[in-house]
C-alpha positions as CSV (number, residue, x, y, z in Angstrom):
1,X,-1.0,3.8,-17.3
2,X,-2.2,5.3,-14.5
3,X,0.5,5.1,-11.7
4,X,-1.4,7.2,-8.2
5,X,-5.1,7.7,-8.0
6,X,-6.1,9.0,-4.1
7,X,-9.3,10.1,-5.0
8,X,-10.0,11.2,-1.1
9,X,-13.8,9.0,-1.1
10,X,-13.2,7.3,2.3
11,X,-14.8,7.1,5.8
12,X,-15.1,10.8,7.5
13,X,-12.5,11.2,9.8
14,X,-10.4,8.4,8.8
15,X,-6.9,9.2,8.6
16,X,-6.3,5.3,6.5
17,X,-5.5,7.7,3.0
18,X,-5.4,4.4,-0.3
19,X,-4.4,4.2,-3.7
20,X,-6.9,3.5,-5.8
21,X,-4.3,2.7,-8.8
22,X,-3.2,-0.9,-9.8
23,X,-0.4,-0.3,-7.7
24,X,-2.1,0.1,-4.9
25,X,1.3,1.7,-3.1
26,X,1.1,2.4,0.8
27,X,0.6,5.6,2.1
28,X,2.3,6.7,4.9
29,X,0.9,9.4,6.7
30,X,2.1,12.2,8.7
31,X,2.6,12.9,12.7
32,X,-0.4,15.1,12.1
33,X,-2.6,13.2,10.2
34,X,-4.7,14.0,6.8
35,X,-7.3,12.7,7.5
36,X,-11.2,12.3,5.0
37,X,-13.1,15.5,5.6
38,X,-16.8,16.1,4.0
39,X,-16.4,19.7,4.2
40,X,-18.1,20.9,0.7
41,X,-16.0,17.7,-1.7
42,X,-16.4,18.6,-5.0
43,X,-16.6,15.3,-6.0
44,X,-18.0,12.4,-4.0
45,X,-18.6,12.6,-0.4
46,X,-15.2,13.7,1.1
47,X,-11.7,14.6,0.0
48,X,-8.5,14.6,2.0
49,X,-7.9,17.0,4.7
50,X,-4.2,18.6,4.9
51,X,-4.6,20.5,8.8
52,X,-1.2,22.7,8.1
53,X,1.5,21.6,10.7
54,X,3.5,18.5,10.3
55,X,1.2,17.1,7.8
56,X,2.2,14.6,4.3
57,X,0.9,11.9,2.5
58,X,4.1,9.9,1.6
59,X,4.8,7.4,-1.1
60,X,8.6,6.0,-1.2
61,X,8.3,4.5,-4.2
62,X,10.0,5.4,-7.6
63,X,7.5,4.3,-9.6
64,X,5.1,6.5,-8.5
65,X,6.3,9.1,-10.8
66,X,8.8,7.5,-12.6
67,X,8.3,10.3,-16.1
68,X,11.4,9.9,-17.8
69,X,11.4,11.1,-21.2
70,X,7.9,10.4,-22.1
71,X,4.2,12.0,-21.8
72,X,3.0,12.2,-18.7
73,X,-0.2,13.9,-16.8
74,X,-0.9,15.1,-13.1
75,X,-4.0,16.3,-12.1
76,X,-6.8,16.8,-8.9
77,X,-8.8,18.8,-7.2
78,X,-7.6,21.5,-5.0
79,X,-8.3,23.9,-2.3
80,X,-6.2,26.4,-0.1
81,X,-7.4,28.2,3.1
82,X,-4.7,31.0,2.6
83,X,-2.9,30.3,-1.2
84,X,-0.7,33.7,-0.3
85,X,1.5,31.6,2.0
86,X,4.2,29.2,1.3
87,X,3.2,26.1,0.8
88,X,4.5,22.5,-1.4
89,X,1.8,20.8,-2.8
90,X,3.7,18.5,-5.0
91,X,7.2,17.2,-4.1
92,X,7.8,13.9,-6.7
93,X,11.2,12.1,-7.1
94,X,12.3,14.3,-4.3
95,X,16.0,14.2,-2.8
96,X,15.7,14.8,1.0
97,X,18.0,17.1,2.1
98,X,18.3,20.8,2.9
99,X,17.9,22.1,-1.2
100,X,15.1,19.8,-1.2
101,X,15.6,19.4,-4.7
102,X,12.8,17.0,-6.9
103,X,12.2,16.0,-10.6
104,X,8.9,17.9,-10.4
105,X,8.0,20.7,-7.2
106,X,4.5,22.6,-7.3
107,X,4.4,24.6,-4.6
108,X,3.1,28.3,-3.5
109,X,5.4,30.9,-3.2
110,X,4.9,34.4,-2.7
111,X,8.3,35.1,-2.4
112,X,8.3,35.2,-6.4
113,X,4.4,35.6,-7.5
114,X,1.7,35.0,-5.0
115,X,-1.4,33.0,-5.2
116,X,-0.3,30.8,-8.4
117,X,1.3,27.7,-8.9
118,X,5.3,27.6,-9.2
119,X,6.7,24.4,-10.4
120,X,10.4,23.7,-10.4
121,X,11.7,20.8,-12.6
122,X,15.2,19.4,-12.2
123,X,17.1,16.7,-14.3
124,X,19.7,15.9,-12.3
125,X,18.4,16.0,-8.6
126,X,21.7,18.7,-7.8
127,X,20.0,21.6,-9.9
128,X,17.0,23.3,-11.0
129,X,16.0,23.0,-14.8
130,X,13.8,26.1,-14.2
131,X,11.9,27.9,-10.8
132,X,9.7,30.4,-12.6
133,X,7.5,28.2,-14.1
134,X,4.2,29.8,-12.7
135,X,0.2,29.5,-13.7
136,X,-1.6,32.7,-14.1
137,X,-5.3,32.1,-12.3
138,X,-5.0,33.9,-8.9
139,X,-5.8,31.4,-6.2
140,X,-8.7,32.7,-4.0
141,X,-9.2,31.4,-0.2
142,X,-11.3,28.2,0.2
143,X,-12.1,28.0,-3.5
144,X,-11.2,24.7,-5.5
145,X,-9.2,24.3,-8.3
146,X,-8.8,21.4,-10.7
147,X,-5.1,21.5,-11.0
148,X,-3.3,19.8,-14.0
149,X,0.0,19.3,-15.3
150,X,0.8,18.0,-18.3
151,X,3.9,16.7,-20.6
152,X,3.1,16.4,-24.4
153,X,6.6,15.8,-26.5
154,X,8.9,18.6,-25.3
155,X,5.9,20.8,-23.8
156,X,5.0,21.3,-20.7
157,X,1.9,22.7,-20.2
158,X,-0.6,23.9,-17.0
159,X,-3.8,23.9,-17.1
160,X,-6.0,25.5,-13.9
161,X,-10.0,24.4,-14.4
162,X,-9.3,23.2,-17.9
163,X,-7.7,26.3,-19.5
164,X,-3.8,25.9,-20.8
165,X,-2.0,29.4,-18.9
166,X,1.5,28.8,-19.5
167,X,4.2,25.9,-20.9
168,X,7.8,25.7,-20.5
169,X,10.0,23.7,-23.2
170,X,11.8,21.0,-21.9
171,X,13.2,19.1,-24.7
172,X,14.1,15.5,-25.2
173,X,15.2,16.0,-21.3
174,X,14.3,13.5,-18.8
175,X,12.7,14.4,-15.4
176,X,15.2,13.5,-12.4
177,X,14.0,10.0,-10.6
178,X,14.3,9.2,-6.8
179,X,12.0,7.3,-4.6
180,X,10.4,10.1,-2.3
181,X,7.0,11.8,-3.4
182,X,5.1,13.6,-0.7
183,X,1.9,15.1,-1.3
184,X,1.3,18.1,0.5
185,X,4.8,19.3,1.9
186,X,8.7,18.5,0.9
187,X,11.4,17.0,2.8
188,X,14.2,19.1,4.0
189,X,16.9,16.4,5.5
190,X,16.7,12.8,5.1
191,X,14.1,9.8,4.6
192,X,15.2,8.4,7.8
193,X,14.4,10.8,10.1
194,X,11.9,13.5,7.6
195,X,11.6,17.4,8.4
196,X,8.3,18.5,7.2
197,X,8.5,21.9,5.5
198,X,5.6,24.0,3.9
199,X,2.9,22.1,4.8
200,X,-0.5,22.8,2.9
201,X,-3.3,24.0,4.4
202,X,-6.5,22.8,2.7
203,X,-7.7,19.9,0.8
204,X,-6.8,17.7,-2.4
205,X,-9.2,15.3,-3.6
206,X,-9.1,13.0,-7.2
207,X,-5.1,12.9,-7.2
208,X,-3.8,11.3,-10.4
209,X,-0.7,10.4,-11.6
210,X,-1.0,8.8,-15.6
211,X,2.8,7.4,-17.1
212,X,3.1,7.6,-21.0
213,X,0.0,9.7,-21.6
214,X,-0.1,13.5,-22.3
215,X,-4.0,13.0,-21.2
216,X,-4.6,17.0,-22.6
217,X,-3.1,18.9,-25.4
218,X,-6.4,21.4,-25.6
219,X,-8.6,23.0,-23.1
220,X,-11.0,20.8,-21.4
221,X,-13.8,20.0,-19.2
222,X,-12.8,19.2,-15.7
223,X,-14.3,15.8,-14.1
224,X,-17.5,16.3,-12.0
């Protein structure tokens, strides 16, 4: 069931960023590359390197994140030289264009409240579903984080370091599916000819995407 796994273990300085899953989808990589960094990983020996202008990891592929209805769990490791600015970190089943609009957005916005994660969920690509879905663990500078998200029967539910901080009802609705996920910034006009906007700043590492399974419904232990 599990759909993405970059775990960010490569060569240093590589900017050749693989999926790990069964699906083994192909990355496509920004004009200024992520690249594998060894700068403190907590896992491993590196992680992935987001440098902050022009940067993404793209997948365009709607399997990727293809939730639907069901359970569903998105997790990794993650670390943010200045979390107080905006940033997307998470842009799945996005729609390219100036609303930038996605069945799931994580992002950092301290237009609303700084230094946490917001997520915005549409079902219909045209709308949001909600935009003040936020975590409650204030983000420090250059810490990391083991971000989850996760989708148990009509909850959904964010965890930061293994502790549950807030959950949002959604129903029997079903997340809005396209074929553009980028990891690290959004899309604000078309596929063809991409706009990077809100790039991140920092590093991910351990990135997992799991179809059909609610993988948490308590606190837990992250991965080490």
């Amino acid at each position: 069931n599990v759909s993405l796994l970059m775990t960010g273990q490569g060569t240093a300085n590589s900017s050749v960023i693989t999926d790990s899953s069964n699906n083994a989808w192909s990355v496509t990589n920004g004009s200024n590359l992520v690249t594998y960094n060894t700068t403190s990983p907590p896992i491993g020996t590196t992680s992935m390197k987001f440098p902050g202008t022009g940067n993404y990891l793209r997948i365009p592929q709607s399997g990727v994140a293809n939730f639907g209805s069901g359970n569903f769990t998105i997790e990794g490791w993650m670390k943010f030289a200045s979390p107080s600015t905006y940033q997307t970190v998470l842009w799945l089943n996005g729609f390219p264009d100036a609303n930038a609009y996605a069945g799931i957005r994580v992002d950092l916005n301290p237009g609303g409240i700084a230094n946490v994660f917001r997520h915005l969920i549409s079902y219909t690509g045209t709308s949001w579903a909600t935009i003040s879905f936020y975590s409650t663990t204030v983000l420090s500078a250059n810490t990391w984080y083991y971000y989850t998200l996760v989708r148990s029967g009509t909850t959904l539910t964010v965890y930061t370091n293994g502790v549950a901080e807030a959950t949002f009802n959604i129903g029997a609705n079903a997340i809005y599916s396209a074929a553009e996920n980028w990891f690290g910034a959004k899309n604000t006009t078309t596929a063809v000819s991409p706009t990077v906007s809100q790039p991140v700043t920092g590093y991910m590492e351990q990135l997992r995407l799991t179809t059909g399974v609610a993988r948490y419904t308590a606190n837990f232990t992250v991965p080490n």
